[in-house]
N, C-alpha and C positions, 0 to 999 in steps of 0.2 A: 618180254619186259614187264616189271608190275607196273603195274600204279604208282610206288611212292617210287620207285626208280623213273619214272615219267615227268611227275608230277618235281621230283629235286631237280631235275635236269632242267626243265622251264622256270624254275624257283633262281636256282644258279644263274641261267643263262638272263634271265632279266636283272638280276645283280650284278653281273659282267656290266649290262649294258649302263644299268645304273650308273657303276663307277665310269667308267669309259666316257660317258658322255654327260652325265652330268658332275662329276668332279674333275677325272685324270686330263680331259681335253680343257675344260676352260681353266681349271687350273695352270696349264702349261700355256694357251694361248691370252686372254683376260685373266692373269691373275689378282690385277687391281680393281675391275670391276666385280669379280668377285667377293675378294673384302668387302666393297662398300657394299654389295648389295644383300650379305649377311651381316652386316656390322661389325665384322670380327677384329681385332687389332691386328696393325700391320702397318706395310708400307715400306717402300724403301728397298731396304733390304730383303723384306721378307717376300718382296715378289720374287726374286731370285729362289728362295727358298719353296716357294710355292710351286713355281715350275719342275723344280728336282722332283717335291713328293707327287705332282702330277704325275710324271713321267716314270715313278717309282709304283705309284695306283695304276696307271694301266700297263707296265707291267707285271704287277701280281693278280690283275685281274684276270691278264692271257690265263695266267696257271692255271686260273679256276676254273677254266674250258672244258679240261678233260678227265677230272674229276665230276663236276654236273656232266659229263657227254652219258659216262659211264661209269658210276661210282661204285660198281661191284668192283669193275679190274682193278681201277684207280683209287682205292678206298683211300689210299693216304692222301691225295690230292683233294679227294672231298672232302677228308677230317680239317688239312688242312684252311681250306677254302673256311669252313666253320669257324673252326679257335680263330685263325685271322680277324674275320671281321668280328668276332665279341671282344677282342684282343684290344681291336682299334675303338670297336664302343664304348669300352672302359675305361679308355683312355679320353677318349671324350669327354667323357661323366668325370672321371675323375678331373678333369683341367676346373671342371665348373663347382663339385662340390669340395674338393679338396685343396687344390691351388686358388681357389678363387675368382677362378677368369671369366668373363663376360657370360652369359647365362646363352647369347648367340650358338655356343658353342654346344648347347642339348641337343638341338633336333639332329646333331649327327650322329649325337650318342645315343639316343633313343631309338633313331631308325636303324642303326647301325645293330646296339642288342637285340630289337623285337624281330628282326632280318634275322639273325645270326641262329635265334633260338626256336624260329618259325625253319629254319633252314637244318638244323641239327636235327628237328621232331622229324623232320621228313626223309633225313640220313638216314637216324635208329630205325624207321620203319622200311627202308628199306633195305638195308643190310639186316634185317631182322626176320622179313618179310622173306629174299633169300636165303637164308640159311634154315629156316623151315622147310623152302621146297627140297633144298639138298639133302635134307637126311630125312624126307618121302622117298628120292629117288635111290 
């Protein structure tokens, strides 16, 4: 195994845990202390809504297992795992500079891109890193 196959795999798997535990579970179980404790709008209804995308975040989190396990086999699962979360950063960023909404809503889009683009450098090196040793051998 290289390095940046090591190194995405612990990259991934603490982003697994990220979402899991600090979004997909207390979104599904505290989703109103949630809100309040980022400021976010909400309420109501929207705790209902929060527990769906909880439960909707850990499981696309599952998926991202087995691409970070092993993202030579799984390559789609890692690419995916990647475009996902810039997917969802963007969307973030976008709520705050484009729709307008509460400015609360950066630091998921922030961590969410600098994650995503910290996690792709370390994809391309290692699907990169692989295919060099295969055409030594």
């Amino acid at each position: 195994m290289n390095k940046f196959v090591k190194w995405f795999n612990i990259v991934t798997f603490i982003g697994v845990l990220i979402n899991i535990f600090g979004m997909a579970l207390p979104f599904i179980f505290t989703p109103q202390w949630y809100l309040d404790f980022f400021n976010l709008p909400g309420g109501g209804g929207s705790v209902i809504w929060m527990r769906q995308a909880g439960l909707l975040l850990f499981l696309i989190s599952i998926l991202y297992v087995a691409g970070g396990r092993d993202p030579i086999r799984y390559s789609w699962n890692a690419t995916f795992a990647v475009l996902v979360r810039m997917t969802i950063g963007s969307y973030w960023l976008w709520l705050v500079f484009i729709e307008g909404q509460t400015r609360s809503f950066l630091i998921f889009g922030i961590v969410d891109c600098v994650y995503a683009i910290f996690n792709g450098i370390l994809l391309w090196l290692a699907l990169k890193n692989t295919e060099t040793v295969e055409q030594l051998t």
